[in-house]
C-alpha positions in Angstrom: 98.6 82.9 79.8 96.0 80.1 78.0 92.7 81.9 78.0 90.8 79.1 79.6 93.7 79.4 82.8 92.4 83.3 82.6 88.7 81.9 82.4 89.1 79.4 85.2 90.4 82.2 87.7 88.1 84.6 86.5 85.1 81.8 87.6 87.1 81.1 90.9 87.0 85.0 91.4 83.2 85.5 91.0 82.8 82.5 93.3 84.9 84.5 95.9 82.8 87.8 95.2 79.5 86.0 95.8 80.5 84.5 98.7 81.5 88.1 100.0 78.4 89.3 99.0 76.4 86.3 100.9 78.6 87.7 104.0 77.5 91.2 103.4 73.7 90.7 102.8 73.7 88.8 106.6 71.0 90.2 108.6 72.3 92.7 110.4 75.1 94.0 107.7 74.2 96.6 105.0 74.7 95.3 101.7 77.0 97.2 99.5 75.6 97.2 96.3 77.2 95.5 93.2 80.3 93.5 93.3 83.5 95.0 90.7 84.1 92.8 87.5 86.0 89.8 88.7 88.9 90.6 86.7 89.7 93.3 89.5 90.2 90.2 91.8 92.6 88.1 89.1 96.0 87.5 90.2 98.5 87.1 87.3 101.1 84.3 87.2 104.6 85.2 88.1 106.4 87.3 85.6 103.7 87.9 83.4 102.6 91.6 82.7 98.7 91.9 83.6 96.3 91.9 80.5 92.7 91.9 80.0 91.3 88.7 80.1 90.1 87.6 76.6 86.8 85.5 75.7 87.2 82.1 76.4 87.7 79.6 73.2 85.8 77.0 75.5 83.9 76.2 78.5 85.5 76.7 81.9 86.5 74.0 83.7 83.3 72.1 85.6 84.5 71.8 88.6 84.3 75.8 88.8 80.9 76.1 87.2 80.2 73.6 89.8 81.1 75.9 92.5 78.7 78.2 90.7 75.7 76.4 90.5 76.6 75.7 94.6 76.5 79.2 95.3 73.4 80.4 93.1 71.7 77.2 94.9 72.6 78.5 98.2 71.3 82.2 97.3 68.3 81.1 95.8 67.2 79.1 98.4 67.8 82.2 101.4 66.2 84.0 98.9 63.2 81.7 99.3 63.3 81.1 103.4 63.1 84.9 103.1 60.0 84.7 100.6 58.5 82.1 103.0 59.0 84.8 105.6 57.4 88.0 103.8 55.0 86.0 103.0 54.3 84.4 106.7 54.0 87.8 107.5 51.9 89.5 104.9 49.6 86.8 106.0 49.7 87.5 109.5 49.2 91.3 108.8 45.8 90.8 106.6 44.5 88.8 109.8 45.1 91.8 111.9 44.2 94.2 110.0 40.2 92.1 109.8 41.0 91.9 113.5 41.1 95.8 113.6 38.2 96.5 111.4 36.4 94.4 113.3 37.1 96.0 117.0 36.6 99.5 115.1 33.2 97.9 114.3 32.6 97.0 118.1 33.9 99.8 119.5 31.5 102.4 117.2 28.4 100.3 118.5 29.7 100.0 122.0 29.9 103.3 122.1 26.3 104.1 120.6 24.7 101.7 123.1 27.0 103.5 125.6 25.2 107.0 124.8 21.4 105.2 124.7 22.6 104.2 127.7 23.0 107.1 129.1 20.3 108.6 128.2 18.0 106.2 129.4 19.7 106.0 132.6 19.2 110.6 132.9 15.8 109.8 132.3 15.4 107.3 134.8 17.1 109.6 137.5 14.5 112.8 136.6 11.7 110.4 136.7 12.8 110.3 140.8 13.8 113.0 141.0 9.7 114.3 140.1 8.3 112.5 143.0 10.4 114.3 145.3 12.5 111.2 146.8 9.7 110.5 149.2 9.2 106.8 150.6 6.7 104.7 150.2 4.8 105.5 153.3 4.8 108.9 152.7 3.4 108.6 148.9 0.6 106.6 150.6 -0.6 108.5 153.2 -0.5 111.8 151.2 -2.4 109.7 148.1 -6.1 110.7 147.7 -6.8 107.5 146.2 -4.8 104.8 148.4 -6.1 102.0 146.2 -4.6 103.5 142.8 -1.4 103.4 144.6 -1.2 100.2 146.1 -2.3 99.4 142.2 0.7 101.2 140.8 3.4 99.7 142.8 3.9 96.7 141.0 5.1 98.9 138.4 7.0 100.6 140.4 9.2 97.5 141.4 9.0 96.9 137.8 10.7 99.9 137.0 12.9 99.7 139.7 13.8 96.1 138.4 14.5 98.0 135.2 16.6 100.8 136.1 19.0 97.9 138.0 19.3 96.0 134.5 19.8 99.5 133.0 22.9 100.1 134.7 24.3 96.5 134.6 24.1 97.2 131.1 25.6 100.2 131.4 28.5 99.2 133.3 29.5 96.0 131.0 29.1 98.3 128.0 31.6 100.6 129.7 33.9 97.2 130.1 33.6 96.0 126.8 34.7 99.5 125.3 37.9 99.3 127.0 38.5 95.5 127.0 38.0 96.6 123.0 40.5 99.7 123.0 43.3 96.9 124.5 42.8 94.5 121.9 43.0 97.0 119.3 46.3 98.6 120.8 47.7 95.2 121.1 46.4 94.4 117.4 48.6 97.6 116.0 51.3 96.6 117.9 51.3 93.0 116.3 50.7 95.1 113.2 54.1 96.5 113.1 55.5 94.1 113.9 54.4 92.5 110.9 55.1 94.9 108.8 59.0 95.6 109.8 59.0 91.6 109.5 58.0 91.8 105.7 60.4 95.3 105.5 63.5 92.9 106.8 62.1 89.8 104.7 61.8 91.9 101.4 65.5 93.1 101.8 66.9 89.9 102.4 65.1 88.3 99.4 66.2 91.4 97.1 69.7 91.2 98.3 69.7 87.1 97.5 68.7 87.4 94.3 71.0 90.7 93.2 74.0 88.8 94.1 72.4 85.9 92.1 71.8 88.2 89.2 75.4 89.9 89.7 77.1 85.9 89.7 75.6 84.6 86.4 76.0 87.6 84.7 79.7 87.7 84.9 79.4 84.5 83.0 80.0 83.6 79.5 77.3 82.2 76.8 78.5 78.7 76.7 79.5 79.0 80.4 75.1 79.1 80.9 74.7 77.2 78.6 77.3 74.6 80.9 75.7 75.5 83.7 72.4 75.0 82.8 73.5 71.3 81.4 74.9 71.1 84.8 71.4 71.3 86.9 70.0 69.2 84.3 72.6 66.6 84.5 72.1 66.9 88.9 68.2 67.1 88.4 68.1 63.8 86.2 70.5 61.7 88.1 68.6 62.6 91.3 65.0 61.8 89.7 66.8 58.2 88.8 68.3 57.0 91.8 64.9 58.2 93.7 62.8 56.1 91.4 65.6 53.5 92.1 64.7 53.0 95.3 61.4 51.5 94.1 59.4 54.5 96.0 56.3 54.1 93.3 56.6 51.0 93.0 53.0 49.8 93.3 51.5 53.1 93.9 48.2 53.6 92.4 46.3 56.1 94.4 44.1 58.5 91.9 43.4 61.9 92.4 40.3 62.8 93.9 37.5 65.4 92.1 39.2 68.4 94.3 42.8 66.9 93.7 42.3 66.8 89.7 41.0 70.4 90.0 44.4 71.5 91.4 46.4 69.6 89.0 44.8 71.3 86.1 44.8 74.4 87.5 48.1 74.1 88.5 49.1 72.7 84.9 47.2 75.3 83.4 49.9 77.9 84.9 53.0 76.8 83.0 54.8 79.2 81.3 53.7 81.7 83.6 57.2 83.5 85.3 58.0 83.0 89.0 57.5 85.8 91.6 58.4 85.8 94.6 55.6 86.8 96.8 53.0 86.3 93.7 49.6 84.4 94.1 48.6 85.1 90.3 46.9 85.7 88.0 49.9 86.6 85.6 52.9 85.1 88.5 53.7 82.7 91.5 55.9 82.1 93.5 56.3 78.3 95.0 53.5 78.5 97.8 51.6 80.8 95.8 50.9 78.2 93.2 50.0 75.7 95.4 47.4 77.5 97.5 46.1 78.5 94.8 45.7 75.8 93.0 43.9 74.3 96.3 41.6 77.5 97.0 40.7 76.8 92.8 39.6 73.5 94.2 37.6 74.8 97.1 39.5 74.1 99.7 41.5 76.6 101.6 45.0 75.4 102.5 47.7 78.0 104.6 49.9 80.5 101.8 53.6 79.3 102.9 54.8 75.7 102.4 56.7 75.9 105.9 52.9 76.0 107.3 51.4 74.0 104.8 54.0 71.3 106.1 53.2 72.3 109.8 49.3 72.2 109.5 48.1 69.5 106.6 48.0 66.1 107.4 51.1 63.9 106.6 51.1 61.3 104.2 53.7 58.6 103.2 55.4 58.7 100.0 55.0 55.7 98.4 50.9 56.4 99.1 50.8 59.6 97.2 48.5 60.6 94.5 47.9 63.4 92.2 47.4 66.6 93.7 49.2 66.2 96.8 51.9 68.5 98.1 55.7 67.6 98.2 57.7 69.5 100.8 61.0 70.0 99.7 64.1 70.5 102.1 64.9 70.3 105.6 63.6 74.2 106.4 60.2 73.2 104.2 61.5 75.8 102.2 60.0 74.5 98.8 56.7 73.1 97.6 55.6 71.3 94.3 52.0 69.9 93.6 52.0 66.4 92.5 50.6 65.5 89.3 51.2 61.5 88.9 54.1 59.3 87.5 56.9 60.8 89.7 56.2 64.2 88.6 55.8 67.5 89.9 54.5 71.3 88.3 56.3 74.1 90.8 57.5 77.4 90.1 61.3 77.0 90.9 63.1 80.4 91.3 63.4 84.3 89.9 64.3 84.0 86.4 62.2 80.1 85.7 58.9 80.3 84.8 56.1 77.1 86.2 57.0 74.0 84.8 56.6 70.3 85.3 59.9 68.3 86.7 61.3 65.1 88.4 59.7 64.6 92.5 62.6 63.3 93.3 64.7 66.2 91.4 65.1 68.1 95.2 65.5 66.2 98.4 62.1 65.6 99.8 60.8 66.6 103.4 57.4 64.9 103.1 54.3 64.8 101.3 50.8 66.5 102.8 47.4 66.5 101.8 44.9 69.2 101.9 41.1 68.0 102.2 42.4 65.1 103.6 
């Protein structure tokens, strides 16, 4: 058998064991761990006695590192829904957990007014108590000066007046305390929730990019070396027929003060490896960058690009100008910071590191503006 026939179903093999593993990391289905050498899934030819495959003398055959670069495409980009998703949640979480230190807050003062309170309200009820519960009539008559009396029952109905706010107090601070111990319980509840959300998240993103791992290294150097001309090769022919279409054609809008800011911040980051879940200093993932890069600026934009599409104002793309965010894919899945003449700094994917490429290199969702 030629060793690049051996090669070729070697490549269709690990395209078969990723796809398996895709199956297995489902949510819902434990994953299994590593996938066995694809030679384990090699069928040999009629009449020939099995042999261990040999090193290949040249690169496979395209069309299988094709259906590579499809399947470490589709992986990485569940792997980054699922980043979106952690970090949706990890979001979410922070904002309770200031939601519970607050209502601990309330709840510690609510309950020291509660006990003043209290206390003032005891001293109120011993005050009556001393003048023996007798009416007004009575306190009169038996009063051996009437006219001090009569003086002293304005502050009587003062103190009456009092002891009735007293207790209103008293009652809504009683209210408050439990409306607080409710939102608090429902607070931990969203809490967890949270929390198994970024547990579930986490696996799925760990199990996406293992089986990524797993695919490219059962490959050869100069099959990486192929492949990696093979993204190029997609990237550059999608850049040109986007700029084709005469998109910035005319286009001359210039970056604000705040929009430069992000661009060099942004810039400033290149080199710097991809993380998923990473907001810097030393790594990023996509939507890290970008908020970042925006807060640098002074102006707070949401953590995930699936909100950043859903909450910053849209612009068109032929109208936009450096420091703008491009949404990439139909689940908003990816974002890139624009930095001028059809190009774009992102962090990519696990194993790139933040670097400057073609806009139109991914298909685009939309563009959005923070500060606008």
């Amino acid at each position: 058998m030629a060793s690049g026939t051996t090669r070729g179903g070697l490549i269709a093999a690990a395209v078969t064991v990723v796809c398996a593993v895709t199956v297995l990391a489902a949510p819902g289905t434990a994953w299994a761990g590593p996938n066995p050498a694809p030679s384990a899934f090699a069928t040999p030819a009629p009449g020939t006695t099995p042999t261990a495959p040999t090193a290949p003398t040249t690169p496979a055959p395209s069309k299988d590192l094709q259906a590579v670069r499809a399947q470490l495409d589709t992986l990485y980009h569940d792997a980054a829904v699922a980043t979106d998703a952690y970090n949706a949640a990890e979001e979410a979480a922070k904002k309770q957990s200031a939601a519970l230190v607050e209502l601990a807050r309330k709840i510690v003062k609510g309950r020291e007014r509660l006990a003043e309170l209290k206390t003032r309200a005891g001293a109120a009820a011993a005050a009556q108590y001393r003048t023996g519960g007798l009416p007004d009539e009575a306190h009169l008559l038996l009063s051996d000066d009437p006219q001090e009396f009569l003086d002293g029952t304005g502050r009587v109905l003062q103190g009456q007046k009092a002891t009735k706010g007293l207790l209103t107090e008293l009652t809504q601070t009683q209210q408050d305390l439990e409306q607080y111990a409710k939102d608090a319980s429902a607070q931990w509840q969203k809490l967890e929730a949270n929390r198994k959300a970024k547990a579930k998240a986490q696996k799925r993103i760990e199990q996406q990019i293992a089986a990524a791992e797993e695919l490219e290294s059962q490959l050869e150097k100069q099959e990486k070396e192929r492949l990696a001309q093979l993204e190029q090769e997609a990237a550059r022919q999608a850049q040109t027929a986007w700029l084709d279409t005469g998109v910035l054609k005319g286009a001359q809008g210039k970056a604000t003060t705040q929009g430069a800011k992000a661009v060099r911040f942004a810039t400033a980051q290149m080199g710097k490896p991809y993380e998923w879940g990473a907001e810097g200093p030393k790594t990023f993932d996509c939507s890290g960058l970008t908020s970042q890069a925006w807060a640098h600026a002074g102006v707070p934009v949401p953590r995930t690009s699936q909100e950043q599409w859903k909450q910053l104002p849209h612009v068109a793309v032929e109208d936009m100008r450096p420091g703008d965010l491009i949404i990439y894919f139909k689940d908003a899945s990816h974002v890139a910071l624009y930095v001028g003449d059809g190009t774009i700094v992102h962090a990519p994917r696990p194993g790139r590191t933040v670097t400057l490429a073609g806009a139109g290199s991914m298909p685009i969702l939309g563009v959005v503006r923070p500060g606008a």
